[in-house]
DOPAFI-600563 format. One record per residue (C-alpha): residue in three letters; residue number from 1; x, y, z. Coordinates in nm, 3 decimals. Layout:
! residues N
+--------+-----+---------+---------+---------+
: residu : num :      px :      py :      pz :
+--------+-----+---------+---------+---------+
:    ALA : NUM :       X :       Y :       Z :
...
+--------+-----+---------+---------+---------+
END
This chain:
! residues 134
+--------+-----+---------+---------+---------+
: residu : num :      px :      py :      pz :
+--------+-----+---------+---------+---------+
:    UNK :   1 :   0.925 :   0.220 :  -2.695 :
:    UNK :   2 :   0.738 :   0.331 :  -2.370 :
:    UNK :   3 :   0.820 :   0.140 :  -2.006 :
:    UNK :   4 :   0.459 :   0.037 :  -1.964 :
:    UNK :   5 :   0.140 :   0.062 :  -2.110 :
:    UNK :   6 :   0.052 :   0.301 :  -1.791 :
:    UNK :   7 :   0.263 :   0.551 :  -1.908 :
:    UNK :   8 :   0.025 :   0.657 :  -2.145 :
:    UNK :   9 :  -0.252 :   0.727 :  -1.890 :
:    UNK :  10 :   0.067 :   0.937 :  -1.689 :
:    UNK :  11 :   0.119 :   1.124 :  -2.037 :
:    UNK :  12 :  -0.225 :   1.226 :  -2.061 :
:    UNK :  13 :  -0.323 :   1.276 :  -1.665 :
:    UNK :  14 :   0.010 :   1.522 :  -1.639 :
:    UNK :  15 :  -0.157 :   1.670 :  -1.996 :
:    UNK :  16 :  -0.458 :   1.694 :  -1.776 :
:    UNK :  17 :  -0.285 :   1.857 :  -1.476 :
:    UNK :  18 :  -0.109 :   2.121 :  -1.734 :
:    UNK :  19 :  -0.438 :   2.259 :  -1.883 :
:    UNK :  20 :  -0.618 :   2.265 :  -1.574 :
:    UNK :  21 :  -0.344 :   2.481 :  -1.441 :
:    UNK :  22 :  -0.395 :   2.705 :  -1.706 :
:    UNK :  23 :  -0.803 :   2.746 :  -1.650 :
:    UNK :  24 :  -0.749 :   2.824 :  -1.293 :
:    UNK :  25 :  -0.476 :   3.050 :  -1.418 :
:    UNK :  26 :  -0.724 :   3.234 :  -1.634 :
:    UNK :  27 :  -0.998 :   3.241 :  -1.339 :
:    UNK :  28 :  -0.775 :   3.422 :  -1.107 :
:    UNK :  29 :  -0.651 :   3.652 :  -1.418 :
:    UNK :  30 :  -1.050 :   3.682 :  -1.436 :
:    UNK :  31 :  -1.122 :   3.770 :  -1.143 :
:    UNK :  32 :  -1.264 :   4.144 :  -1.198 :
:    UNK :  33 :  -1.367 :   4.098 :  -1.486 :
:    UNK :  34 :  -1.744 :   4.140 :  -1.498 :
:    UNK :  35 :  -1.988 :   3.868 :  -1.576 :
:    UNK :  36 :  -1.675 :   3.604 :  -1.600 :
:    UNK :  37 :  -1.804 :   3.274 :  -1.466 :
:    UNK :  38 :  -1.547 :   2.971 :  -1.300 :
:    UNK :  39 :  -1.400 :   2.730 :  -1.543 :
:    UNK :  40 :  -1.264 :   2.389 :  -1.511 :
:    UNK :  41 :  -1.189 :   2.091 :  -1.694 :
:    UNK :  42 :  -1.283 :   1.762 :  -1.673 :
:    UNK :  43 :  -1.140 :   1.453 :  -1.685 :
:    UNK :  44 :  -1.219 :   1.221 :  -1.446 :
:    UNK :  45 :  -1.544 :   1.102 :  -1.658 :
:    UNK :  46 :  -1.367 :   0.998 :  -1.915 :
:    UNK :  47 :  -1.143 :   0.799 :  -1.700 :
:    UNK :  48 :  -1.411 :   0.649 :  -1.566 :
:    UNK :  49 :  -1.542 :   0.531 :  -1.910 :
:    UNK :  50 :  -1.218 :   0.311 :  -1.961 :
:    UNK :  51 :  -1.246 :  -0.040 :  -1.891 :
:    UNK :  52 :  -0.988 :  -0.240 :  -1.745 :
:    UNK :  53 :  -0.898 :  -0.423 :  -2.030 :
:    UNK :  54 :  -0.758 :  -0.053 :  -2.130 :
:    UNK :  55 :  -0.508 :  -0.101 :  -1.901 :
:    UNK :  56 :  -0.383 :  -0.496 :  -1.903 :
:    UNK :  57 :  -0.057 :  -0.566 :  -2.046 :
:    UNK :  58 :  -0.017 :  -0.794 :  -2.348 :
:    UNK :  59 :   0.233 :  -1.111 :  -2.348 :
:    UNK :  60 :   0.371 :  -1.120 :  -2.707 :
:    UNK :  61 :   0.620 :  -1.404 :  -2.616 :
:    UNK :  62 :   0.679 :  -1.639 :  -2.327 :
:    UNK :  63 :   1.000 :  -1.439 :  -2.267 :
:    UNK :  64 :   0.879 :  -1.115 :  -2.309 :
:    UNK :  65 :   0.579 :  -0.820 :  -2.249 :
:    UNK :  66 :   0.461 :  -0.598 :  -2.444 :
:    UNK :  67 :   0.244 :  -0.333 :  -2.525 :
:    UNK :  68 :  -0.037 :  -0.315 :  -2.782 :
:    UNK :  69 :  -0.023 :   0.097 :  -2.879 :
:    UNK :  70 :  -0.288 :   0.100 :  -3.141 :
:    UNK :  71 :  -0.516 :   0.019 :  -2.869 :
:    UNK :  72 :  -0.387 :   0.275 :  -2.583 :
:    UNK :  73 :  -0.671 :   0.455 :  -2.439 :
:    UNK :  74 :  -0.729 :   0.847 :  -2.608 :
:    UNK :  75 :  -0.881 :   1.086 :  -2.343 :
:    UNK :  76 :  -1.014 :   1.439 :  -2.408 :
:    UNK :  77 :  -1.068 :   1.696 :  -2.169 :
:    UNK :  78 :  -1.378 :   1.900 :  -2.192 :
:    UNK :  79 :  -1.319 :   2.301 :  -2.030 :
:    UNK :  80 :  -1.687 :   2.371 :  -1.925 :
:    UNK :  81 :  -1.815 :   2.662 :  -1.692 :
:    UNK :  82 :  -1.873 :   2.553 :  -1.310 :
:    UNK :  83 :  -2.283 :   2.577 :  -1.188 :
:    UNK :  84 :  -2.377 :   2.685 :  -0.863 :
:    UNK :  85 :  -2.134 :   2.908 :  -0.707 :
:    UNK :  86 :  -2.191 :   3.233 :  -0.559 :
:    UNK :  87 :  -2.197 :   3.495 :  -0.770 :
:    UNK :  88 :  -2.065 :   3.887 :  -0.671 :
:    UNK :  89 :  -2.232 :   4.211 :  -0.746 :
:    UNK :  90 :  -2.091 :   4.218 :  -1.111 :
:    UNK :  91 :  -2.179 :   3.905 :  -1.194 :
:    UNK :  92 :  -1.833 :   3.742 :  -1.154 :
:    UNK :  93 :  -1.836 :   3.393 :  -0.969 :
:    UNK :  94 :  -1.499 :   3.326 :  -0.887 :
:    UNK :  95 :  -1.284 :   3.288 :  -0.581 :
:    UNK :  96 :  -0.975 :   3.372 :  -0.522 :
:    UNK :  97 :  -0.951 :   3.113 :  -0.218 :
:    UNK :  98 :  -1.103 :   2.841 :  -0.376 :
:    UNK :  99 :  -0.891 :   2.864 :  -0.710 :
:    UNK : 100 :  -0.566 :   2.916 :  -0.531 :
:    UNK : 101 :  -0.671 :   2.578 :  -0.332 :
:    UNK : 102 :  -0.755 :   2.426 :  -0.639 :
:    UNK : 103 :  -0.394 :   2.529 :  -0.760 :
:    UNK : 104 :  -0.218 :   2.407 :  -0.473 :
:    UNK : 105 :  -0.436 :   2.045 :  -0.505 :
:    UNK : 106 :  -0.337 :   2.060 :  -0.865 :
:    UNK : 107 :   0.040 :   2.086 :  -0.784 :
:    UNK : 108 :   0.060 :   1.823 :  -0.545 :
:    UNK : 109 :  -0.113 :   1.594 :  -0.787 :
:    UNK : 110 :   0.160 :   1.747 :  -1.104 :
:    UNK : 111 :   0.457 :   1.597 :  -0.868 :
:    UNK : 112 :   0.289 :   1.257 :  -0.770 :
:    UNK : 113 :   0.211 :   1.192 :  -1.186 :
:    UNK : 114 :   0.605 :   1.326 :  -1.235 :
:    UNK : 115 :   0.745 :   1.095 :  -0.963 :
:    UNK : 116 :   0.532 :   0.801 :  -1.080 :
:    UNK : 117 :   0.677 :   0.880 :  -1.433 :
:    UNK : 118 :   1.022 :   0.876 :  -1.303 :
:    UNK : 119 :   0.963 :   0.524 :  -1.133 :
:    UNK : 120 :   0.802 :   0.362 :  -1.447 :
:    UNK : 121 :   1.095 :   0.475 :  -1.636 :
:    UNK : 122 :   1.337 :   0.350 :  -1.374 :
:    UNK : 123 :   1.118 :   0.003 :  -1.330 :
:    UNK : 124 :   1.179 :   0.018 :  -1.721 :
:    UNK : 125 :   1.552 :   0.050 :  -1.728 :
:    UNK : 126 :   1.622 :  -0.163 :  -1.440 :
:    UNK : 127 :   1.412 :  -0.427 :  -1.672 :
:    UNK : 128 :   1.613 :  -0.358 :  -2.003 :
:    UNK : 129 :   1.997 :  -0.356 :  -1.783 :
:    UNK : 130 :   1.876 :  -0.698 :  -1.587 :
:    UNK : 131 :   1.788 :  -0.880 :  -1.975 :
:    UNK : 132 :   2.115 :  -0.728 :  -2.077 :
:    UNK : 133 :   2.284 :  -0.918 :  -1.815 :
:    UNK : 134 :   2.141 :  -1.252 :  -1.945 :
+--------+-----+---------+---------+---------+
END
C-alpha cells in the first residue's frame, strides 16, 4: 500500500534525480578526456506527455480512497548527448562550472522530492491513526 497515488511520480522523479547525478558525475570524471561530449538525461518530456487523469485519485467506496496501480504512470529517462556547447581544443565540451551548477540544482531538487516523500507518508499515517480512532 502506497500513501497516494503521487508517490509514484516522487519514486520515479527522485529515480530521475539519482541518474542524473550520476551523468553529471561522469561529465566532470570526463572532463579531459578527449572528444567526450556533455550528457544529460531527460525527463521532463515525458512528464509532460502525462495527462491529468494520470494523476486523479480513484473513490472505491463512499468511505474510502484509493488508488488504481495498474494504471500508475511508467516514465523512462532517455541519457542523450547535449548540442551546442562550446567545444575546447581536444574536442571535449564540458564545463566544469556549468556541471557543478547543474549538481548543486540537482541537490536542491533531491531534498524537496525527499521532504515531499516524508510529508505524503506522514499525510498517510496521520490518515490511517485518525480511521483507527473511529
Amino acid at each position: 500500500m502506497k500513501p497516494s497515488n503521487i508517490s509514484d511520480l516522487l519514486y520515479q522523479t527522485l529515480n530521475y534525480n539519482s541518474e542524473r547525478q550520476k551523468v553529471i558525475s561522469s561529465n566532470i570524471a570526463n572532463i579531459n578526456t578527449p572528444n567526450y561530449k556533455t550528457k544529460d538525461v531527460s525527463f521532463e518530456t515525458h512528464m509532460n506527455k502525462l495527462s491529468k487523469d494520470d494523476l486523479k485519485m480513484t473513490t472505491t467506496n463512499k468511505n474510502h480512497i484509493g488508488q488504481d496501480y495498474e494504471n500508475s504512470p511508467s516514465l523512462s529517462m532517455q541519457k542523450y548527448e547535449v548540442k551546442n556547447l562550446q567545444e575546447q581544443n581536444d574536442g571535449n565540451n564540458v564545463s566544469l562550472d556549468d556541471q557543478i551548477s547543474e549538481m548543486s540544482k540537482n541537490a536542491v531538487m533531491q531534498d524537496a522530492i525527499t521532504n515531499s516523500i516524508k510529508r505524503d507518508s506522514r499525510w498517510f499515517k496521520l490518515m490511517i491513526d485518525a480511521a483507527g480512532k473511529n
